[in-house]
Structure formats: structure tokens, C-alpha cells
N, C-alpha and C positions, 0 to 999 in steps of 0.2 A: 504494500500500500504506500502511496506516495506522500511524503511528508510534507506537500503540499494538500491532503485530501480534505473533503470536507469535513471528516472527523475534529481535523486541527482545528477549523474554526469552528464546531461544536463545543471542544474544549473549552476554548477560547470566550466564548460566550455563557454557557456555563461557570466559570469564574467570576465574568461579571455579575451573574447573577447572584452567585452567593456574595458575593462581596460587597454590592449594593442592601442584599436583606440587612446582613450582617451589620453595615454600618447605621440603617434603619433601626436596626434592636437598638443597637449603641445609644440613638440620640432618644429613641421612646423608652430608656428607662431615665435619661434626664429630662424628660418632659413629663413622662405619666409616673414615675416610680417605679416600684417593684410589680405591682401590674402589669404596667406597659411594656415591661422588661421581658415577664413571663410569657407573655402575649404573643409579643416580638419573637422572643427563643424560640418559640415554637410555630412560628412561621417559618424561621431560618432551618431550623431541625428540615422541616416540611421539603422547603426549597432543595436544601443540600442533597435530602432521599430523590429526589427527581432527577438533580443535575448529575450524580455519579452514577446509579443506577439504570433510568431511561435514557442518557445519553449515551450509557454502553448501548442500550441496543437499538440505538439508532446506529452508531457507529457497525455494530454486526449488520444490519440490512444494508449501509452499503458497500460492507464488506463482502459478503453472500451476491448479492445482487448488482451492482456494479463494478466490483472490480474480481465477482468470481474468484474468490479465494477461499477456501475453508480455513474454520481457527485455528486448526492444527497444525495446518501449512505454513500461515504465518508464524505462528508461536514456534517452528521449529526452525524457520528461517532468522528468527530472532534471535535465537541461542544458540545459532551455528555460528552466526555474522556475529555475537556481541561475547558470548561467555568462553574460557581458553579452554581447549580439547583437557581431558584427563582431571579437571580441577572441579569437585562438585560443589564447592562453594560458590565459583563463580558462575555454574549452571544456575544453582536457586536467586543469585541476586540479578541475572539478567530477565528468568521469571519475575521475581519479582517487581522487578522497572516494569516488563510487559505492563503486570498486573494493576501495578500502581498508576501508569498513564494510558491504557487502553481497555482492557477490560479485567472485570476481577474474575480470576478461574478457581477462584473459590477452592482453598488450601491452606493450610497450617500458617503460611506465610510470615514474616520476619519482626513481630513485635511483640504484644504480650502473650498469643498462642502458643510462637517458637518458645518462648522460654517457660513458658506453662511444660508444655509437651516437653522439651530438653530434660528439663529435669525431671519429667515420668520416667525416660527414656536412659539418662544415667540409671537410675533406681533401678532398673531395670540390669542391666550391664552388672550393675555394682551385685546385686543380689535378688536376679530372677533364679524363678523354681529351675530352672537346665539346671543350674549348678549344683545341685540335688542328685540328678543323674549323670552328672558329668559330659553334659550335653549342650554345644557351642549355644547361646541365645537363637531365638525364635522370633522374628517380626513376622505378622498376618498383616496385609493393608489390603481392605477393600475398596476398591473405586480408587484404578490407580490415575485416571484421569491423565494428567499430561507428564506424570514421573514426579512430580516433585516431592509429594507428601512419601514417598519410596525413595528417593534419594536423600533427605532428610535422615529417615531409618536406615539408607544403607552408611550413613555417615558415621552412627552411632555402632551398628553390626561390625565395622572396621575396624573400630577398637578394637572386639574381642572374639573375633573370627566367625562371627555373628553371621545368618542371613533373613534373607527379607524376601518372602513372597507376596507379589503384589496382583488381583485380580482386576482384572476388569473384561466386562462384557460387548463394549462395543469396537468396531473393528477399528476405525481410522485411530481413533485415541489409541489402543491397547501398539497400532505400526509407532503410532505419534513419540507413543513413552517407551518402547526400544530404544527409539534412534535418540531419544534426548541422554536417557540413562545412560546408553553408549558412551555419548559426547561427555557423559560426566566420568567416565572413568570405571564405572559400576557396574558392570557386566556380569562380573563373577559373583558378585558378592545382591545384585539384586535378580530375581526371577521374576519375570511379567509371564501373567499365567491368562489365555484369552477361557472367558465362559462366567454361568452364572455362580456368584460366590458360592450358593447352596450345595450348586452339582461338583462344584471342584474342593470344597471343603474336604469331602470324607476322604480327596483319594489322595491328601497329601503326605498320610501315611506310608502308603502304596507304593505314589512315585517317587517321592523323596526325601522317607525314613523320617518323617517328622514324629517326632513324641509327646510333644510340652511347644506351645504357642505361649511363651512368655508376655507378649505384648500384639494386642490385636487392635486392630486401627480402625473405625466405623466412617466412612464419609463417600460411602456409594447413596443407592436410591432408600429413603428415607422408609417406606414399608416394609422395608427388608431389616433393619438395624437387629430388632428383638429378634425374629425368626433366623437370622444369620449365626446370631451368638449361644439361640438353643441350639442350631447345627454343629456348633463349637465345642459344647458344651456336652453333646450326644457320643462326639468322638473322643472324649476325654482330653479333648487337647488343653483344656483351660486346669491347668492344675493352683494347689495353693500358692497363693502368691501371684498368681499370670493378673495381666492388667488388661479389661477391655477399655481403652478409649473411644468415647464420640463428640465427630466432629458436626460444626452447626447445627444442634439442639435448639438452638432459641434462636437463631437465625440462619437458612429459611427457615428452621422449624423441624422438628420429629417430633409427633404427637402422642404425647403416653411415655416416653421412653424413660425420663427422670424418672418419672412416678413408677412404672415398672420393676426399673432397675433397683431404684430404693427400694423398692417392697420384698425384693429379692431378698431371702436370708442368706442362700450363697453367696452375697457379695456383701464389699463396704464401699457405698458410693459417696462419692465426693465432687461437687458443683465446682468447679471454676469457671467465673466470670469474669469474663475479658471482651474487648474491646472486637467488634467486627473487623477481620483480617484488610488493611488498606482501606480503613474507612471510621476513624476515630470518632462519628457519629452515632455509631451501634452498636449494641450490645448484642453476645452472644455467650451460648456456653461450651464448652468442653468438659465433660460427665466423663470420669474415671472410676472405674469398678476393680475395686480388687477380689479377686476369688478367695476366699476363707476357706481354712483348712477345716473346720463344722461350721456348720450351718450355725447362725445368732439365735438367739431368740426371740421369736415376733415381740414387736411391741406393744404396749400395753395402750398407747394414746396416740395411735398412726406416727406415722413418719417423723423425725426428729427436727424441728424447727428454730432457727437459731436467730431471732430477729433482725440482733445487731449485724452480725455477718451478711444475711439477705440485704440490709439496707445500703451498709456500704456497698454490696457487688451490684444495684440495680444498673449501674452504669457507671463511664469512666468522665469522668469529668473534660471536655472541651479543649484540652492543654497538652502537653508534654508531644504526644504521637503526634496531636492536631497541627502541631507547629509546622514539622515536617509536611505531614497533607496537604494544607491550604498556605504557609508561606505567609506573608503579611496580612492575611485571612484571621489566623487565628487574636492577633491583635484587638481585631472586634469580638470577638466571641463574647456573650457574657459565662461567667465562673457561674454553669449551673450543672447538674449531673443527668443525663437522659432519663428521665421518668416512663415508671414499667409502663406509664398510660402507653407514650410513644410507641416504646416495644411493643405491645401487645395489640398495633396498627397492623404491624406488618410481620409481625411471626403466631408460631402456633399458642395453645392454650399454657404450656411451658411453662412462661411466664409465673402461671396463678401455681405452680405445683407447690408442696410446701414441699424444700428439700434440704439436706445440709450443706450448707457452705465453705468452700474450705476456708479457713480461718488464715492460710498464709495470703491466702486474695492475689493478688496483685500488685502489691504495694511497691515491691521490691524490684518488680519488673516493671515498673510504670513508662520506663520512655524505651527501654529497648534498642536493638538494633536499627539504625537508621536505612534505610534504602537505600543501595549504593546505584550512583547513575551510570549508567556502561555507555 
């Protein structure tokens, strides 16, 4: 696509738009007060879901349709021309730039996710169940999409002689995330497996002496998450200790899945709430389950609710990541924190679940890896 296309001044204008709301809130909270302000925020909130969102799939139609290209083609033309052969760091950060100025492809992405998941993923390395059997680590990822959320894991598998099977059912993507893995080095150490998670589940025993799934990645198609992880679950693969992760829970949305998985006795589930990958307007979650070696005891007054944790994670405040996104954007912004109202416009019932929160939040991760531009 030509760097002159009309996406660029879609961008382009788009900017203007938030930037004009933006400076609008700014002067309606000194005109009307904290009202005006609230009012205003959530106009800007409103605006900014439009401008990043709808203008990607503007951008996709004349992608698709005028300049006949699939996103696959592009995105791999991207990371052949921008990220250096053999180095998987800088596969995910030219990803990244993609994702960050043309469309979001929806993945673990480089701020407070990465470092949420990082350090599942050490924990993992440091002291999953293989070790038990003397059996190298296990990464499961579903929905390998365009390789990233699998190169990510095969980064971590490198360490400690680790691998990573990654599934995905649809054909372009599954050629797409070959050739990217390739370019990152990761060949050996990741396997792209084509089919539906369900059907390729049981045979990875089979074809490649799998025992113990240490860490299983959830962020294929959203009706699948539960019935994926009973299939997991049916093959013994999830022993004490393995960790299911899932990705965008609360944004698009998996409906039931927190409250499920909490309800689970074989598990201990834990809410991380973070910031929508490349988009420090949204909230989302990342649900980790760890498998218990006995089942818990049901509890006596449903699910464990922790207020103050729930309050603080309803959302990330407007700042640190936002700097980065919007650039002398965030300038305007007023200091308010996304309100579940917001979230629960545009994701599933989630939101309302009552669940635990982890208690290290966020806080620590708050600004994160910056975006490197290529």
C-alpha cells in the first residue's frame, strides 16, 4: 500500500478529530466544572472508539478492494522489509509499529499484556509441572493468527529448551505465520499446526510425545475458549501447576468465561486488568487459571469479590501508555479512569462478573515497553 494512500489521510484526520474533542473537554471542564468535564470525557472516550477502530476498517476496505491486497500479504511484507532475519525481537516490534499505525491484529502486544503474560511465562520456565517429569516446558497457543502471540512463547521456550505448538484453523494466516516465525528465527523451536484446536488437541500426544501442557494460550474464536480447555483437560494435558491463559475477555468479549472458570474448583483464577493492547482507551482482561493439584472447596457465598482490587482495575487511567498513542494528545486528556459504564458499550456481560482481582494489578507495569518505530 502506498504511503501516499488514502488511509494516511484517514489517519490524518482522525487525529484531528480526537485532538479537537480533547481540547473541547479541556476548556468544558473550565467552563462547566466537573460536569462539563465528565460530559466532555466521555465524548472524547466516544470519539477516540470511532477514530482507531472504524478507521481501521475503513482502511481494510480499501485495502481489500482497491489496492487488492490481503492483510496477510501486507503484514508479511512488512516484517520482511522492516524486522532483521533471525532476531525475534525485532519481528514483534515491526508487528507491533504495523499494529500500532494501521491496524490492530489483536495480540499480547508490547505494554501492560507483555509484561502481565512475561511474567506468567517466566513462572512458568522457573517452575512448571514438566519439571516434575523431567520434561522440557510445554507452550499450547490457540489462534496463532499472524505468529506473534507464538513467537513471544517461543522466546520464553528458548530459554529452557522449551516448545511451542501453535494452532490455527484458517489457511492464509496459518502460510502467513510460517513464513513470519521463519523470518524470526523460530523454526525449531515453534510448530504451527493447521486445523481445529478441538480435533488437533488429542493427537499431540501421538504426534509429538506431548505429556504436560505447562502453559496454554486462549485467543482463537471466543465459543471455543471453555470447550477447548475441557478438550485439554480430557487429555490430561493440564497437570498441577499448568496455567490456562485468556486473551480479550473483556475486550471483544468471551461471554461466561471468568465466571466459569472461577467457578471451576480445579482451578485458581486470577483477573488481570490491563489496558487494550495499542489502544490506552480500553480496558480489557487477561484470566489466568492455574490447575490445582485437589480440587478447592466450593464456596460458601459464590465467587470471591475483592472491591478495592475490582475498583482500581476498572480501567487504566488516560496517561503513561497514552503519551506514546496520541503524542501531544494526551496533554488534553483529562486524569479520569475508563468507567465499567464505557466498557460495558462495547464488550461482553464480563464486565458485571464478580471475580478476583489480582492484587499485583498493574501498577508496576504501568508504562511499559515503548513501540519501537522501524
Amino acid at each position: 500500500m502506498s504511503a501516499s494512500s488514502p488511509s494516511q489521510a484517514l489517519t490524518k484526520a482522525g487525529d484531528i478529530l480526537v485532538t479537537t474533542v480533547a481540547a473541547i473537554s479541556s476548556k468544558a471542564g473550565e467552563a462547566f466544572g466537573v460536569f462539563g468535564t465528565v460530559a466532555a470525557h466521555h465524548t472524547f472516550l466516544g470519539c477516540a472508539y470511532f477514530e482507531r477502530f472504524h478507521n481501521q476498517k475503513i482502511k481494510a476496505f480499501f485495502r481489500e478492494t482497491v489496492y487488492a491486497d490481503t492483510r496477510e500479504k501486507i503484514v508479511i511484507n512488512w516484517v520482511l522489509n522492516k524486522a532483521t532475519k533471525g532476531d525475534p525481537h525485532s519481528v514483534l516490534a515491526s508487528i507491533d509499529s504495523y499494529s500500532a499505525s494501521e491496524e490492530n491484529l489483536y495480540q499480547i502486544g508490547c505494554r501492560e499484556k507483555a509484561a502481565v503474560f512475561d511474567s506468567i511465562a517466566t513462572a512458568v520456565v522457573r517452575d512448571g509441572p514438566s519439571k516434575k517429569i523431567k520434561q522440557a516446558p510445554v507452550f499450547l497457543d490457540l489462534g496463532t493468527n499472524l505468529g506473534y502471540n507464538a513467537i513471544k512463547m517461543g522466546i520464553h521456550a528458548a530459554k529452557c529448551n522449551g516448545h511451542v505448538y501453535t494452532i490455527e484453523s484458517d489457511a492464509q494466516r496459518f502460510h502467513a505465520a510460517k513464513t513470519i516465525i521463519e523470518h524470526a528465527g523460530l523454526s525449531k523451536i515453534v510448530t504451527v499446526l493447521r486445523g481445529v484446536a478441538a480435533d488437533v488437541i488429542p493427537n499431540l500426544k501421538r504426534d509429538f510425545g506431548v505429556a504436560i501442557v505447562d502453559l496454554m494460550f486462549l485467543d482463537h474464536s471466543a465459543a471455543s475458549y471453555l470447550s477447548d480447555v475441557a478438550v485439554a483437560s480430557a487429555q490430561n494435558f493440564l497437570a498441577a501447576g499448568s496455567r490456562v491463559v485468556a486473551n480479550h475477555v473483556l475486550f471483544p468479549g468471551v461471554s461466561g468465561y471468568t465466571d466459569a472458570m472461577n467457578r471451576d474448583l480445579n482451578f485458581d483464577t486470577v483477573v488481570h486488568t490491563v489496558v487494550l493492547e495499542y489502544n490506552c482507551l480500553i480496558s480489557d482482561n487477561l484470566v489466568e487459571s492455574t490447575r490445582l493439584a485437589e480440587a478447592k472447596e466450593p464456596a460458601q457465598s459464590g465467587p470471591i469479590f475483592d472491591p478495592l482490587s475490582s475498583i482500581s482495575g476498572l480501567g487504566s487511567k488516560v496517561t503513561g501508555a497514552g503519551t506514546e498513542a496520541f503524542g501531544s494528545v494526551s496533554s488534553h486528556i483529562p486524569d479520569f479512569s475508563i468507567s465499567d459504564k464505557f466498557n460495558s458499550m462495547f464488550s461482553s456481560n464480563e464486565a458485571q462478573q464478580p471475580v478476583r482481582h489480582a492484587r499485583e494489578d498493574i501498577r508496576e507495569v504501568r508504562a511499559g515497553p515503548p513501540i519501537r518505530s522501524i
